[in-house]
N, CA and C of each residue as an Amber inpcrd file, in Angstrom:
protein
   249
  -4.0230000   6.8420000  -8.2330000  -3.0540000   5.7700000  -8.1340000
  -3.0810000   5.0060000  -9.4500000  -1.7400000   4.7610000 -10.1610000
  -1.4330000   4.1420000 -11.2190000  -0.8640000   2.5000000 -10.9290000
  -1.0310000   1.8730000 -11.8540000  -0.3770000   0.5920000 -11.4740000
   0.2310000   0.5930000 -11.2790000   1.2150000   1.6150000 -12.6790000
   2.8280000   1.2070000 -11.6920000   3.1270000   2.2640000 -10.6360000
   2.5450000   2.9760000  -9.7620000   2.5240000   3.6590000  -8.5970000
   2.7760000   2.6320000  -7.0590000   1.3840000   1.9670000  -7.3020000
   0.5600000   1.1990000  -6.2270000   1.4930000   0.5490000  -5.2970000
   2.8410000  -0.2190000  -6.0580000   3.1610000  -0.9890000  -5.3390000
   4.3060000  -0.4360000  -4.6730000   4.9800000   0.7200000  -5.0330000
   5.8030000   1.3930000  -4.5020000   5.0750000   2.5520000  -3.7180000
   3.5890000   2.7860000  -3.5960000   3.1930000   3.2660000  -2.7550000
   2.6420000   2.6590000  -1.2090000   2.7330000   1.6100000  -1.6010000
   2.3410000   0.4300000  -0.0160000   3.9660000   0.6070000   0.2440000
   4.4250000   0.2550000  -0.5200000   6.1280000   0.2480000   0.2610000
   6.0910000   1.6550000   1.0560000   5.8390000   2.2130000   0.5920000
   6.2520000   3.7230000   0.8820000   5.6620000   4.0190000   2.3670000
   4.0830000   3.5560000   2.0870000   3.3290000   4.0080000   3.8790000
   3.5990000   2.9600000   4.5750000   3.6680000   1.9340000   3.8490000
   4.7390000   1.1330000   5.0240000   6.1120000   1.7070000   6.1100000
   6.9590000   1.7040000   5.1090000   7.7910000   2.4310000   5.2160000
   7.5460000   3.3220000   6.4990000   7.0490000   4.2990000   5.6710000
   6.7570000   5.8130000   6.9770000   6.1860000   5.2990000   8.3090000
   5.5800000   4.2210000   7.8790000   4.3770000   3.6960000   9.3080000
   5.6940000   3.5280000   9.8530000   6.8130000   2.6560000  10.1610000
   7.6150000   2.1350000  10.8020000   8.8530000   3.3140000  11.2590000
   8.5430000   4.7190000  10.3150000  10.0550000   5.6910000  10.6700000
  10.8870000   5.3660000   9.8360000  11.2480000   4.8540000   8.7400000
  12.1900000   4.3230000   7.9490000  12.0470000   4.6960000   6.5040000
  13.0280000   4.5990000   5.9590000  12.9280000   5.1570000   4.6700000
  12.8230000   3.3510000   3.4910000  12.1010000   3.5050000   2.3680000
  11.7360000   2.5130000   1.6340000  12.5460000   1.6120000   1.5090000
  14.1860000   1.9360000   1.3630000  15.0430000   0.8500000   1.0550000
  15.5290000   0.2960000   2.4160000  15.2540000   0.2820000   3.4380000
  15.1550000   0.0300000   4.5410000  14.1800000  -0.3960000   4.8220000
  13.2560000  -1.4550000   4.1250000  12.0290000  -2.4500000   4.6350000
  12.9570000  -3.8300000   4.7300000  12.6090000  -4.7050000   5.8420000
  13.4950000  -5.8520000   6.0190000  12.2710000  -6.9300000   5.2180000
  11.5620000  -6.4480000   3.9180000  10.8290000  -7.8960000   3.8480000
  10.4540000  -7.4560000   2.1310000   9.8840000  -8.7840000   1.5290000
   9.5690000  -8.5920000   0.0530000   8.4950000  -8.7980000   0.2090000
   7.9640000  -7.0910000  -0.5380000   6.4560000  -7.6370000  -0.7410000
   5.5520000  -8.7160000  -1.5510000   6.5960000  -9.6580000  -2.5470000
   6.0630000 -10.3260000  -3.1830000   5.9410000 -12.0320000  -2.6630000
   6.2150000 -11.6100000  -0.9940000   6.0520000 -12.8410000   0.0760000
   4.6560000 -12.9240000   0.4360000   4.6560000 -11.4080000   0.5020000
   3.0080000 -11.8280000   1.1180000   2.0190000 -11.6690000   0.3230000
   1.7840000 -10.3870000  -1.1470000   1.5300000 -10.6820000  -2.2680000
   1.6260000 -10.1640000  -3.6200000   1.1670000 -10.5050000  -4.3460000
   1.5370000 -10.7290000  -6.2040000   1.5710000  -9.4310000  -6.0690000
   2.4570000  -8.8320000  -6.2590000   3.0210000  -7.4810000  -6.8650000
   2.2850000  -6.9240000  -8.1600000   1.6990000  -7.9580000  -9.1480000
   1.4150000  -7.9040000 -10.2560000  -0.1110000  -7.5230000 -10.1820000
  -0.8510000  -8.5350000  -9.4400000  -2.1550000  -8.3960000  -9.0600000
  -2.1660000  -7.1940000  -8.6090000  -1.2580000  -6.1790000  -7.4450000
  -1.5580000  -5.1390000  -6.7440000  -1.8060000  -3.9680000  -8.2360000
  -0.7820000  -4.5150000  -9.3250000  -0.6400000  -3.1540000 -10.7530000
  -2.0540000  -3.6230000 -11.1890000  -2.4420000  -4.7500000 -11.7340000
  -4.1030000  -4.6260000 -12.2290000  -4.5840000  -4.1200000 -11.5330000
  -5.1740000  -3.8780000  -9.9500000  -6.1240000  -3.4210000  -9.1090000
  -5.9060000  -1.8780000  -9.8370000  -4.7190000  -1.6680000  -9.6920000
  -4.2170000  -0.0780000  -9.7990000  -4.6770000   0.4760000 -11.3590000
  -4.7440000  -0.3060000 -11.9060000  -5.3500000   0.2200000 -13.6940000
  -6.6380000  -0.1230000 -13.6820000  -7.2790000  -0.5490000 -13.1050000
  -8.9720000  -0.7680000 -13.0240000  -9.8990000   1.1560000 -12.6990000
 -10.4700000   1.1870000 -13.6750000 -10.7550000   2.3170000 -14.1140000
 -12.4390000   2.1110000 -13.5740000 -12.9570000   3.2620000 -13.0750000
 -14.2030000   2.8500000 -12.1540000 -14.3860000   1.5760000 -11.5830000
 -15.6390000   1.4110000 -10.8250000 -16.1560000   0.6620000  -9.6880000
 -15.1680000   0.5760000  -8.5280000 -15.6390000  -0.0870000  -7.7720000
 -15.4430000   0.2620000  -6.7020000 -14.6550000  -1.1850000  -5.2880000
 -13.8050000  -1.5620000  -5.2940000 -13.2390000  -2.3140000  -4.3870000
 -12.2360000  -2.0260000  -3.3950000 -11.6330000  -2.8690000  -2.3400000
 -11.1640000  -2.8060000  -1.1860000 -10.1940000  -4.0000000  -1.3900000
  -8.7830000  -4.1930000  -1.2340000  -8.3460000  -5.1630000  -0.7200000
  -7.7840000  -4.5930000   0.5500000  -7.6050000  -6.0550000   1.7770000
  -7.0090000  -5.8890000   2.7210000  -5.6600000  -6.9000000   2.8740000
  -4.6970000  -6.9920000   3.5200000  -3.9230000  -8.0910000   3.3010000
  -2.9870000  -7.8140000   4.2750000  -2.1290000  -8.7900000   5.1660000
  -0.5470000  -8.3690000   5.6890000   0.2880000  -8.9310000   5.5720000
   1.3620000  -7.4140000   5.5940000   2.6180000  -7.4490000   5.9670000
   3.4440000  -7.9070000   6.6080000   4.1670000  -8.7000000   7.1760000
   5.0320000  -8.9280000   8.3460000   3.9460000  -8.4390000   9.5260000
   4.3870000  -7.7630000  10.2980000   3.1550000  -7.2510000  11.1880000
   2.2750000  -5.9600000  11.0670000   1.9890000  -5.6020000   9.7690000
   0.8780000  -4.6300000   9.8210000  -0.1320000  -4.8090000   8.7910000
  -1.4170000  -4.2610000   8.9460000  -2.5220000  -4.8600000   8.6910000
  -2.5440000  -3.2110000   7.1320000  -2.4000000  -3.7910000   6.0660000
  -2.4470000  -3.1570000   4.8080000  -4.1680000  -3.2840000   4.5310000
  -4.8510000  -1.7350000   3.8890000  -5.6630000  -1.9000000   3.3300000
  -6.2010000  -0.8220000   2.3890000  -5.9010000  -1.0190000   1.2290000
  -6.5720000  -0.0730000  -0.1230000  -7.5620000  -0.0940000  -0.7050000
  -8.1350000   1.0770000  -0.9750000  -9.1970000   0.7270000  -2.0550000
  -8.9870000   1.9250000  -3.6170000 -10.1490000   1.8520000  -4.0520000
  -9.5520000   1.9860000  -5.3790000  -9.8990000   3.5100000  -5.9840000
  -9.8700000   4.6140000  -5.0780000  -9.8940000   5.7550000  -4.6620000
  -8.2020000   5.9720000  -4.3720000  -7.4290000   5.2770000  -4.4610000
  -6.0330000   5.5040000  -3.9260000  -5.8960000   5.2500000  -2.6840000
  -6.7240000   5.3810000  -1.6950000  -6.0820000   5.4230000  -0.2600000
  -6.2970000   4.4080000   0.6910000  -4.4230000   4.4800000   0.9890000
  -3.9640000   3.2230000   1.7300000  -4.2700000   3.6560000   3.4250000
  -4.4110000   2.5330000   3.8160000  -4.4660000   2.1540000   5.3890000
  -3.2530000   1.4720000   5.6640000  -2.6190000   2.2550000   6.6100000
  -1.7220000   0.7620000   7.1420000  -1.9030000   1.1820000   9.2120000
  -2.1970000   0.0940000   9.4090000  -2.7610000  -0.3230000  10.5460000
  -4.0930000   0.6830000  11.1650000  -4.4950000   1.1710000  10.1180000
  -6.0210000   2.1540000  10.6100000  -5.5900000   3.8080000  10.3120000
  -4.1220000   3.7780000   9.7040000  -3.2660000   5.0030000   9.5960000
  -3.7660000   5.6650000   8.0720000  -4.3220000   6.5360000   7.5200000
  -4.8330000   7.0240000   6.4040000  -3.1160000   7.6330000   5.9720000
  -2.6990000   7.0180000   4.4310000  -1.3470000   7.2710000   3.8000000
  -1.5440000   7.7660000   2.9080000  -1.4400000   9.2080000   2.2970000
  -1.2650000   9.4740000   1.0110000   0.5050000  10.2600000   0.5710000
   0.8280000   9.8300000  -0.5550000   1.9590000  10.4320000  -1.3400000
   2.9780000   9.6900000   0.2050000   3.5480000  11.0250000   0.7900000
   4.4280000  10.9260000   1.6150000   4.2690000  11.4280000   3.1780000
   2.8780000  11.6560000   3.2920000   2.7140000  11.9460000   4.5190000
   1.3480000  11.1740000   5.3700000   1.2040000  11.1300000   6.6600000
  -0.2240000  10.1520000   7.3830000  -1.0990000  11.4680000   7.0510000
  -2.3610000  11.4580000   6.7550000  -3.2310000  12.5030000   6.2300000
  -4.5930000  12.3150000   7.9080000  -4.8310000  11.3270000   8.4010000
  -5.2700000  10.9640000   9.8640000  -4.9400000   9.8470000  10.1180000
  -6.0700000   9.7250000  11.5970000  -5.1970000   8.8860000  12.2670000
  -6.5670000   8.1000000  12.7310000
């Protein structure tokens, strides 16, 4: 995961979490948070962290291995990888 990936990749398993395609999210992610902060996390090159945070109603959580959680749902690229 690249910075500028990251934040169009939460959109994205968002997205899928709900059945919907990306331009079809009814909310801005820069309501709930810094879009900008999510691209530094995403260019941080070794060690090791976790953010968690939400969405409207689902519980977002990445770490810095690439892989997103959204509500306990494992998201990579374009498909749920488990459950």
């Amino acid at each position: 995961m690249t910075g500028d990936d990251i934040v169009f990749d939460v959109i994205n398993a968002i997205a899928e979490s709900d059945g919907i395609e990306p331009s079809e999210v009814d909310f801005n992610l820069s309501d709930h948070i810094n879009p900008e902060a999510l691209e530094k996390l995403g260019e941080v090159q070794g060690g090791v962290w976790e953010l968690a945070f939400r969405v409207s109603d689902h519980h977002v959580r990445l770490n810095h291995d690439g892989t997103i959680f959204i509500d306990g749902r494992r998201y990579e690229a374009d498909s749920v990888v488990q459950e």
